[in-house]
Structure formats: structure tokens, C-alpha cells
TILUM-616289 format. One record per atom (N, C-alpha, C, O): residue in three letters; residue number from 1; atom name; z, y, x; chain. Coordinates in steps of 0.05 Angstrom, whole numbers. Layout:
<mardos>
ala:NUM:CA:Z:Y:X:A
...
</mardos>
This chain:
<mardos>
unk:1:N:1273:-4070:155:A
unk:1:CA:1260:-4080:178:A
unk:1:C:1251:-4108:174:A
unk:1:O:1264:-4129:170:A
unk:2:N:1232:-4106:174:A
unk:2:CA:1213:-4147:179:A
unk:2:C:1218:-4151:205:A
unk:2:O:1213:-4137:224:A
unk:3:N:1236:-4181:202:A
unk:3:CA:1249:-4195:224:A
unk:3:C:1218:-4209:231:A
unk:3:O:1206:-4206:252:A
unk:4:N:1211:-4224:209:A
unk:4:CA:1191:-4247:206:A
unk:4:C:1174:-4229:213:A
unk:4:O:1171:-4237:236:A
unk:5:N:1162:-4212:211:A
unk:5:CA:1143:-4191:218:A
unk:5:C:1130:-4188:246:A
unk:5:O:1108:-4191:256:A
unk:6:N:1165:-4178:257:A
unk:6:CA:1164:-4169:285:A
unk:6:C:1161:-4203:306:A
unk:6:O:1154:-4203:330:A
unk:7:N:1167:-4222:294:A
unk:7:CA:1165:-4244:309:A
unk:7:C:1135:-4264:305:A
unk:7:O:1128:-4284:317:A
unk:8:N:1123:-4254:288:A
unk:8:CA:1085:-4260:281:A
unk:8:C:1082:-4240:293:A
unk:8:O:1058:-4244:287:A
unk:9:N:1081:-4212:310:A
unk:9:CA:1063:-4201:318:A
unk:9:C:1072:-4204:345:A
unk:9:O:1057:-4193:361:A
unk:10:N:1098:-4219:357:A
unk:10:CA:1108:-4213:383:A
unk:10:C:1089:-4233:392:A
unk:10:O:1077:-4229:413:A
unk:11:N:1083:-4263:374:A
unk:11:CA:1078:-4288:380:A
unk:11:C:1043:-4283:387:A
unk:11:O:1033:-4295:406:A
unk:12:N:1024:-4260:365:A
unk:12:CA:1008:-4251:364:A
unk:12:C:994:-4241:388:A
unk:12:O:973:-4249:399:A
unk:13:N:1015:-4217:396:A
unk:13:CA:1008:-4199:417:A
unk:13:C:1010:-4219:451:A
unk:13:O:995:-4213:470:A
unk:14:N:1028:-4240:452:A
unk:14:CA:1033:-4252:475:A
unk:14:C:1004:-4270:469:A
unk:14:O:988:-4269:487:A
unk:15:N:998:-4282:451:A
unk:15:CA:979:-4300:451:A
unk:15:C:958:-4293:457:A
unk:15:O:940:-4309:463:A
unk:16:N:953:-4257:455:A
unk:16:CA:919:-4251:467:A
unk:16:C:923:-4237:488:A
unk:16:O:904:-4222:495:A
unk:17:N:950:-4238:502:A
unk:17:CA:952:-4233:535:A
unk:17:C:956:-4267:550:A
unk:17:O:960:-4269:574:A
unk:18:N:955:-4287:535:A
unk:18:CA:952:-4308:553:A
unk:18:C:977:-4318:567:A
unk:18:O:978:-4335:585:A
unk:19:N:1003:-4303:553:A
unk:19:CA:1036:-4303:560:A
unk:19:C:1038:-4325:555:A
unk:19:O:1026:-4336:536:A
unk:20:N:1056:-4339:573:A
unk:20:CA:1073:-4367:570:A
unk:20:C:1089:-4362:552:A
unk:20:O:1096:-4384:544:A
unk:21:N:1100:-4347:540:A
unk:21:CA:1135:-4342:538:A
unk:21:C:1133:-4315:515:A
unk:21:O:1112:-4303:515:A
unk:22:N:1152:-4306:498:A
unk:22:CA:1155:-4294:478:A
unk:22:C:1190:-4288:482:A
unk:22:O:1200:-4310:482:A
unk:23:N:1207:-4270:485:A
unk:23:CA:1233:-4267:481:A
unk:23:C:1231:-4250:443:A
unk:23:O:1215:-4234:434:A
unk:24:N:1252:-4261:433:A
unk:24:CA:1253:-4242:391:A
unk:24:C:1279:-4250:397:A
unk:24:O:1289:-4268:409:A
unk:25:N:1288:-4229:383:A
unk:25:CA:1320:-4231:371:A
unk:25:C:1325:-4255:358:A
unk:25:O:1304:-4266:351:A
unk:26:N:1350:-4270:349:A
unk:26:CA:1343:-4299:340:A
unk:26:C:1358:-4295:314:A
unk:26:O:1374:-4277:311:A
unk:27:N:1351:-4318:289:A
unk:27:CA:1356:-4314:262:A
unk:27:C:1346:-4346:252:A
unk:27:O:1324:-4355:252:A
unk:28:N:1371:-4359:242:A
unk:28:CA:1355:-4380:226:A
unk:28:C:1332:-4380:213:A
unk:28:O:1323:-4402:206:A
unk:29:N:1322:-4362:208:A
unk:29:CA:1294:-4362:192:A
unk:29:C:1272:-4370:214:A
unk:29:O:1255:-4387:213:A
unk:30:N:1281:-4347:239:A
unk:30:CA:1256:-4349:258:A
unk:30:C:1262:-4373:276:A
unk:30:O:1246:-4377:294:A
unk:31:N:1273:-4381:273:A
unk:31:CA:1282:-4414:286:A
unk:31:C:1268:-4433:265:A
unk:31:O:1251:-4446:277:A
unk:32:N:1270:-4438:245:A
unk:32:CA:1258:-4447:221:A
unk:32:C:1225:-4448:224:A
unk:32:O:1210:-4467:223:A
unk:33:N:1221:-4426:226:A
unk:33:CA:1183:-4422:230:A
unk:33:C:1176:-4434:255:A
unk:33:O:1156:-4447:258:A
unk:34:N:1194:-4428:274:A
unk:34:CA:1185:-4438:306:A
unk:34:C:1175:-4470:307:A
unk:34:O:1157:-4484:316:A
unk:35:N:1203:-4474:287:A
unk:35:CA:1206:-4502:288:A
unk:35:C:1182:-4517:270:A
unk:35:O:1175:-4536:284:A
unk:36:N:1170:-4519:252:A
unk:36:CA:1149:-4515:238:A
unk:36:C:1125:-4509:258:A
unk:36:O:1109:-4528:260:A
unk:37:N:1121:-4489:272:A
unk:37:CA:1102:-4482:291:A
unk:37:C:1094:-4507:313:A
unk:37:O:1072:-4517:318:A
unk:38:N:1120:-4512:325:A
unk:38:CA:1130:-4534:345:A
unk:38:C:1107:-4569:327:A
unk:38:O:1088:-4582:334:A
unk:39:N:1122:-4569:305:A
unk:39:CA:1113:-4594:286:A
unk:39:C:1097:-4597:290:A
unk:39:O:1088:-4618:300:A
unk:40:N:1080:-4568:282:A
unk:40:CA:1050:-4577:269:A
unk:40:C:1024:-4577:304:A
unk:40:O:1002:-4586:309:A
unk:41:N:1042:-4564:319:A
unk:41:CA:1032:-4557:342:A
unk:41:C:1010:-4533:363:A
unk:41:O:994:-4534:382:A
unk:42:N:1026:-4509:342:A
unk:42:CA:1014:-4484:347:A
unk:42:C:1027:-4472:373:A
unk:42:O:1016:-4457:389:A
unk:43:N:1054:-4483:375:A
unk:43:CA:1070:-4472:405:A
unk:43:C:1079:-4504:420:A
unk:43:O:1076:-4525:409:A
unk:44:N:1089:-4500:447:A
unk:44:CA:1089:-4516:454:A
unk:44:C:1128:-4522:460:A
unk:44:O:1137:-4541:472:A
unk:45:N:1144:-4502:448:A
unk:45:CA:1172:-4507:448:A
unk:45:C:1180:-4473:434:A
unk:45:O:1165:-4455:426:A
unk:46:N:1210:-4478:437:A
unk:46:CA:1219:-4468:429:A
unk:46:C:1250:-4471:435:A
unk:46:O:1259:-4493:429:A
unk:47:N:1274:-4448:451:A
unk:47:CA:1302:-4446:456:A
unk:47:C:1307:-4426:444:A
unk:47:O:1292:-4409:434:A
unk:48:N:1341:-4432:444:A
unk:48:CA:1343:-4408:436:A
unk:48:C:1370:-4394:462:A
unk:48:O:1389:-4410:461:A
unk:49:N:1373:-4379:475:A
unk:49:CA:1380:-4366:497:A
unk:49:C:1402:-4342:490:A
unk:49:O:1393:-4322:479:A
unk:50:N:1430:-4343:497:A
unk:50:CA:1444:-4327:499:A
unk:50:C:1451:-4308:522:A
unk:50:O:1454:-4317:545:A
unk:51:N:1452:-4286:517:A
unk:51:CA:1448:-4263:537:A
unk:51:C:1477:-4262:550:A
unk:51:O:1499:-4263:539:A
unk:52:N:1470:-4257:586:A
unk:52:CA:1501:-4268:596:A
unk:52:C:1521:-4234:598:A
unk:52:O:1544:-4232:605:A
unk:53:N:1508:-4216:592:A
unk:53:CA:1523:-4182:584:A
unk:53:C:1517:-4184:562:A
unk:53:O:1526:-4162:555:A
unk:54:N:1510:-4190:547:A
unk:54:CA:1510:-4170:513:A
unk:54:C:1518:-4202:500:A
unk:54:O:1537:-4200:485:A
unk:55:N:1512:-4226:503:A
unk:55:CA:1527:-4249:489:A
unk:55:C:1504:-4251:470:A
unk:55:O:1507:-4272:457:A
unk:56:N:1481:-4237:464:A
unk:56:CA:1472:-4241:438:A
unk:56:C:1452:-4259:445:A
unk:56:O:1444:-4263:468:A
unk:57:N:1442:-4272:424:A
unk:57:CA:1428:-4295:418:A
unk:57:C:1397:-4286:415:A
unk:57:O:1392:-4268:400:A
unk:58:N:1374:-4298:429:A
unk:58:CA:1352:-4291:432:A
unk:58:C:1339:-4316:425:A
unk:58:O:1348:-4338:431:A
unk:59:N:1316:-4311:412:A
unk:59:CA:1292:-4342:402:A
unk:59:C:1276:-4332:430:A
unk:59:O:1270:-4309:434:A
unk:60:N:1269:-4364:455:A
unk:60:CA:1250:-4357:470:A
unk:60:C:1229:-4376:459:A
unk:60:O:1235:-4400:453:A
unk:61:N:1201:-4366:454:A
unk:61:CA:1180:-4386:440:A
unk:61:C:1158:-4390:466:A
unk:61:O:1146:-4371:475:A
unk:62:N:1154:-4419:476:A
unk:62:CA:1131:-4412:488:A
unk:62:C:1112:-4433:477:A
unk:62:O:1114:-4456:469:A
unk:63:N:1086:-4410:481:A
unk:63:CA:1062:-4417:468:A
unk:63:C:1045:-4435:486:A
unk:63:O:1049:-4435:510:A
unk:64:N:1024:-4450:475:A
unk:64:CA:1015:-4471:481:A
unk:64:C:984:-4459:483:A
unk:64:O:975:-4443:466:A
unk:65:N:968:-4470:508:A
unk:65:CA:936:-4461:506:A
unk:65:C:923:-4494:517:A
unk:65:O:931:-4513:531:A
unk:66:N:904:-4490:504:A
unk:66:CA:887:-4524:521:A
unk:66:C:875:-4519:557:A
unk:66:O:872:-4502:576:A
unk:67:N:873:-4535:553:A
unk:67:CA:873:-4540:593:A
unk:67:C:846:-4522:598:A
unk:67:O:841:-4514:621:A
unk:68:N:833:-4518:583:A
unk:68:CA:808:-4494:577:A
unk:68:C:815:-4472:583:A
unk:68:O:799:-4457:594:A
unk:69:N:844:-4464:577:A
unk:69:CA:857:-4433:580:A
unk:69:C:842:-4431:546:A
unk:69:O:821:-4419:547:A
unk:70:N:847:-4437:528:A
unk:70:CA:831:-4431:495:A
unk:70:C:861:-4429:483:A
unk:70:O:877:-4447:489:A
unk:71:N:868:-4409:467:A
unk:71:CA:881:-4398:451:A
unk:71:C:887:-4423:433:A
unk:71:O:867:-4426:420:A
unk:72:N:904:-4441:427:A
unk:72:CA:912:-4463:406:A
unk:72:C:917:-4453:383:A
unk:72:O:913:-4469:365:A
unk:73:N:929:-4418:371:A
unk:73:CA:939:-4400:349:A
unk:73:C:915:-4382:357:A
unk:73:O:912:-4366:376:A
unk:74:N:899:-4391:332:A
unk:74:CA:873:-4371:327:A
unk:74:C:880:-4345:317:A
unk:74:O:870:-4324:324:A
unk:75:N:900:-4350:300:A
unk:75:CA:902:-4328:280:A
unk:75:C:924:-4331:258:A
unk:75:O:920:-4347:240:A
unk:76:N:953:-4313:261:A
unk:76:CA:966:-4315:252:A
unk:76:C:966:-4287:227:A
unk:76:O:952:-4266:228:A
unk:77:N:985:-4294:205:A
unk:77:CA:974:-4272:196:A
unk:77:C:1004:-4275:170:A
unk:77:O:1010:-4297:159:A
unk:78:N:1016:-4254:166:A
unk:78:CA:1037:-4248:151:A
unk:78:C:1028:-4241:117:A
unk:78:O:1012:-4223:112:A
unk:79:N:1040:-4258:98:A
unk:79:CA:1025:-4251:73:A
unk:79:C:1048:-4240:56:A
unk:79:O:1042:-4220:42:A
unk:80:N:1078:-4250:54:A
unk:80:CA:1095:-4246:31:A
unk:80:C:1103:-4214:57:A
unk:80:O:1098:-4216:81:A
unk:81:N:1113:-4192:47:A
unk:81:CA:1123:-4168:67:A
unk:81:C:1148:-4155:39:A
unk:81:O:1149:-4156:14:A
unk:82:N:1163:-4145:60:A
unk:82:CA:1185:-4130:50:A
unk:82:C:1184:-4114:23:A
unk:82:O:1203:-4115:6:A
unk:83:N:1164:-4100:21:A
unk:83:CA:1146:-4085:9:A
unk:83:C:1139:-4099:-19:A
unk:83:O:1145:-4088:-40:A
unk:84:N:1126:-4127:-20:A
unk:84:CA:1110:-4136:-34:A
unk:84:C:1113:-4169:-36:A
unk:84:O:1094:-4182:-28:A
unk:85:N:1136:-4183:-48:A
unk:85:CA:1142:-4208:-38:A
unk:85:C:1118:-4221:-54:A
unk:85:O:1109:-4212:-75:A
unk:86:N:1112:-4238:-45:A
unk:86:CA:1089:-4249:-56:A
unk:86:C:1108:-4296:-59:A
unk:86:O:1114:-4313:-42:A
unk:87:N:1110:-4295:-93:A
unk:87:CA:1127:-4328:-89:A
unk:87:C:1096:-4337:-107:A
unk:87:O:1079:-4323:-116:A
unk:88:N:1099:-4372:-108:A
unk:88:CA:1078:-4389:-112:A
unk:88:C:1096:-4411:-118:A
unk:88:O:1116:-4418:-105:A
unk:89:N:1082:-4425:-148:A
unk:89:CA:1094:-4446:-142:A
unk:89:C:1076:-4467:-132:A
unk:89:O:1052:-4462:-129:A
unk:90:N:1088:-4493:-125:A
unk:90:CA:1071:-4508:-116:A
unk:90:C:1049:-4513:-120:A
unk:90:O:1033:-4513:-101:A
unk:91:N:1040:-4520:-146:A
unk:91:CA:1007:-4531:-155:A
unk:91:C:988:-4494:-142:A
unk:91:O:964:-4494:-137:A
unk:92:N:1004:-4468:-139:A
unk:92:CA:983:-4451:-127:A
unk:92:C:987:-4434:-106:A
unk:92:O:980:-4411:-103:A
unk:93:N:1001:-4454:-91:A
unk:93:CA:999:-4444:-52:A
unk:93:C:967:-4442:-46:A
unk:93:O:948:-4459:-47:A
unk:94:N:968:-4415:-38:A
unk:94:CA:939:-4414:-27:A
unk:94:C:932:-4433:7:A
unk:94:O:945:-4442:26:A
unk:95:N:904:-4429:-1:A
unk:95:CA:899:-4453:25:A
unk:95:C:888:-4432:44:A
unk:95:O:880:-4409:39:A
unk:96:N:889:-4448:68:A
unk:96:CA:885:-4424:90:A
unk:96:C:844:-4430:97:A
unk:96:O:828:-4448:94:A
unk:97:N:844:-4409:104:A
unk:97:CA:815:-4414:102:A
unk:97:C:812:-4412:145:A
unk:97:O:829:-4400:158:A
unk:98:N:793:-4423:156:A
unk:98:CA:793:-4429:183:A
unk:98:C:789:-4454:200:A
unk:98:O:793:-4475:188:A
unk:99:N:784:-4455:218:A
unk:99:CA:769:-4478:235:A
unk:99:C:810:-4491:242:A
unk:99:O:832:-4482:236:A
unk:100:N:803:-4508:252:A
unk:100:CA:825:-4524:265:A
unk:100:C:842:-4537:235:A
unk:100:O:831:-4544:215:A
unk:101:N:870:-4536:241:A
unk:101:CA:889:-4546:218:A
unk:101:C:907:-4526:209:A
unk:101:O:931:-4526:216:A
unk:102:N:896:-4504:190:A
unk:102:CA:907:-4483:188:A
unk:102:C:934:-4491:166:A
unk:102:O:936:-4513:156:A
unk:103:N:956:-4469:160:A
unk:103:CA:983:-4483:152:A
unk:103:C:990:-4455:131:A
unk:103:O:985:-4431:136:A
unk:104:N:996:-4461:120:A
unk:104:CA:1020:-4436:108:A
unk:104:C:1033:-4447:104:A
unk:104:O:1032:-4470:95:A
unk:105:N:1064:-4428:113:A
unk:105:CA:1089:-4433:114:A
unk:105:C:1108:-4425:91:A
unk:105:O:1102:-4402:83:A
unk:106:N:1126:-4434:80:A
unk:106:CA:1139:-4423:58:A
unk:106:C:1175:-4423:64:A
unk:106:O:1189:-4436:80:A
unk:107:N:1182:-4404:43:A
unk:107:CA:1215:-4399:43:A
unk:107:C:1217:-4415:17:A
unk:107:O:1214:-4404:-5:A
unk:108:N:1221:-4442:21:A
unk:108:CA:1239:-4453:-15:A
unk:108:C:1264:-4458:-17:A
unk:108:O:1280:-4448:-1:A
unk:109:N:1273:-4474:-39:A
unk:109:CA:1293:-4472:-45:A
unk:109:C:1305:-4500:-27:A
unk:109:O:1329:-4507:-26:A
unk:110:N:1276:-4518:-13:A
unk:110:CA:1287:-4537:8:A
unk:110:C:1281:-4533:30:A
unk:110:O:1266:-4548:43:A
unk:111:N:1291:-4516:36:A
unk:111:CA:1285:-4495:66:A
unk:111:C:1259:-4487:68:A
unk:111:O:1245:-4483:48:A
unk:112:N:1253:-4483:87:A
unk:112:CA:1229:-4466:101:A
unk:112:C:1209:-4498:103:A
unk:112:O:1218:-4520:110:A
unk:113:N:1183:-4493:96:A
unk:113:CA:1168:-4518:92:A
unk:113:C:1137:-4504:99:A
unk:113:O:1129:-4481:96:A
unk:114:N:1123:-4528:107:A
unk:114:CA:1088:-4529:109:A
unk:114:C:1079:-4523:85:A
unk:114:O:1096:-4530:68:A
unk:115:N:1057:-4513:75:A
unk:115:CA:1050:-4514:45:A
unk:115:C:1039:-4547:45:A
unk:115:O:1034:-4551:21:A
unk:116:N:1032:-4569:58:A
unk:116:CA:1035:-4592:50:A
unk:116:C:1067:-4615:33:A
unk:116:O:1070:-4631:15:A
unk:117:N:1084:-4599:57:A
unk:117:CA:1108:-4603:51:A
unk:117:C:1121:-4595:29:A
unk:117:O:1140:-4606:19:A
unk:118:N:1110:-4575:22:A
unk:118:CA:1121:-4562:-11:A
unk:118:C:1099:-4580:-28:A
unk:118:O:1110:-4588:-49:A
unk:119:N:1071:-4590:-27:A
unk:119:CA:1061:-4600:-48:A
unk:119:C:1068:-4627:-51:A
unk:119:O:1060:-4640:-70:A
unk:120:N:1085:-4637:-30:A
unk:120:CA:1098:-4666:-25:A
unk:120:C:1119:-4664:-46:A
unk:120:O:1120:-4680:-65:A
unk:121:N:1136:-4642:-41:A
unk:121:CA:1167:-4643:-53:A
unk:121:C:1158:-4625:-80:A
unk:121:O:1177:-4612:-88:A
unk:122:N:1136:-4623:-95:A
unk:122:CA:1130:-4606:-110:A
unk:122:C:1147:-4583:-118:A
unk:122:O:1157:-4581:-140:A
unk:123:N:1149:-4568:-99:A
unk:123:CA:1172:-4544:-91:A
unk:123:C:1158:-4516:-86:A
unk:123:O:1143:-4516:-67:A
unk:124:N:1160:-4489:-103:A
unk:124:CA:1149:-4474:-92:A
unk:124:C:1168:-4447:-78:A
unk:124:O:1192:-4447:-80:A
unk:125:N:1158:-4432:-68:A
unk:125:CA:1174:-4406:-64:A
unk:125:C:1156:-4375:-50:A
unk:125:O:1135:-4365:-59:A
unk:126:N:1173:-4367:-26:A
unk:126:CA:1157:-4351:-14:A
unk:126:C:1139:-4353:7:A
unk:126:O:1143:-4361:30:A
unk:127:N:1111:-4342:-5:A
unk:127:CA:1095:-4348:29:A
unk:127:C:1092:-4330:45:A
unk:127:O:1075:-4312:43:A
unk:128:N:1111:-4333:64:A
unk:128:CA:1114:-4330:92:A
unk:128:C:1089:-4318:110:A
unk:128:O:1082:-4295:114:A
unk:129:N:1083:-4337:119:A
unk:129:CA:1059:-4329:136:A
unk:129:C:1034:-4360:130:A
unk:129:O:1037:-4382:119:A
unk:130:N:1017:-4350:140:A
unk:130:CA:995:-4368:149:A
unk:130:C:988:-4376:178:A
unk:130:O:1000:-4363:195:A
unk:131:N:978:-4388:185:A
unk:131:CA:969:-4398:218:A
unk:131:C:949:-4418:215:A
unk:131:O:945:-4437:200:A
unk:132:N:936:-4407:234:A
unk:132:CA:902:-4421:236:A
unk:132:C:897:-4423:274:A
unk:132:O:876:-4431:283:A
</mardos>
């Protein structure tokens, strides 16, 4: 099962119904991306919420639009998959192609990082996803 998967298409699917709010099962990884998301300024927060019958732990993400009502996450898009890990080292993180300040995200060996942040720490690993 893609954890990372199901939480780019939850973030996806809420963002072209115009949803404040996103509930995903919660996982340091997907706290990691949020948080990254949050940075660069694709969402506008991020909790994480314990359920008061089941106890379990939920990531709530809510997403950010301009005072336009305009989508701030053009286009998110999953590249490394269960299936097919796709690693890079630093000098060849691909660049995201797209209007605004598009990002790929990576799994290294110094956590979860921007692909700027990996060409800072000249660090490579897995790429994650992209966001535009």
C-alpha cells in the first residue's frame, strides 16, 4: 500500500473540490512532506489529531487558496512508487517543469528535504513527489 500515494491524491482530490481541510492516517513521513509543503507554502497548516474512540492518530492538512478562490497547488504529482523506486543523487534531481515555484521533495539520508535543500547539503536519495 502507498501511504505517500494515498496522501498526494487525498491533498489532490480536496484541492479541485475547493476543501479547506484533508483528514490521512498519520506517519512521520507524511508529517515530513506536510511540513515541507507548509515551508515552501503550498498548504496553509498542518495538525496532527487523535481520534477520541479508536485513539489513532490522523494528519489534518489544510490547504491554502488566494483571496481569488485560485488553487495555490497546481499540480502535484508522485514520481518514486512502490513498484518502481526511482533514487538521484544530488548533481541529478530532476527540476520540475511549471509556472509558480515548483519543488521536488526527497527521502535522504538527512531526512526528507526540498530538492534545493539536497543540492545545499549535496545529499541525494528518493524522489518522492513533485509540486508545482
Amino acid at each position: 500500500m502507498d501511504t505517500v500515494g494515498n496522501l498526494l491524491t487525498s491533498i489532490r482530490n480536496a484541492n479541485a473540490k475547493f476543501k479547506d481541510r484533508v483528514d490521512v492516517p498519520h506517519s512521520k513521513l507524511k508529517t515530513e512532506i506536510a511540513r515541507l509543503l507548509k515551508e515552501e507554502g503550498f498548504i496553509q497548516n498542518y495538525k496532527t489529531v487523535t481520534g477520541e474512540k479508536t485513539k489513532k492518530q490522523t494528519l489534518r492538512v489544510f490547504l491554502k487558496y488566494s483571496p481569488e478562490k485560485e488553487r495555490v497547488i497546481k499540480g502535484i504529482q508522485r514520481v518514486s512508487k512502490p513498484g518502481l523506486r526511482i533514487y538521484r543523487s544530488y548533481d541529478k534531481i530532476p527540476r520540475v517543469r511549471g509556472g509558480g515555484f515548483p519543488i521536488t521533495i526527497l527521502s535522504t539520508s538527512a531526512g526528507v528535504l526540498t530538492d534545493k535543500q539536497a543540492r545545499e547539503k549535496k545529499v541525494g536519495g528518493e524522489v518522492l513527489c513533485q509540486v508545482w
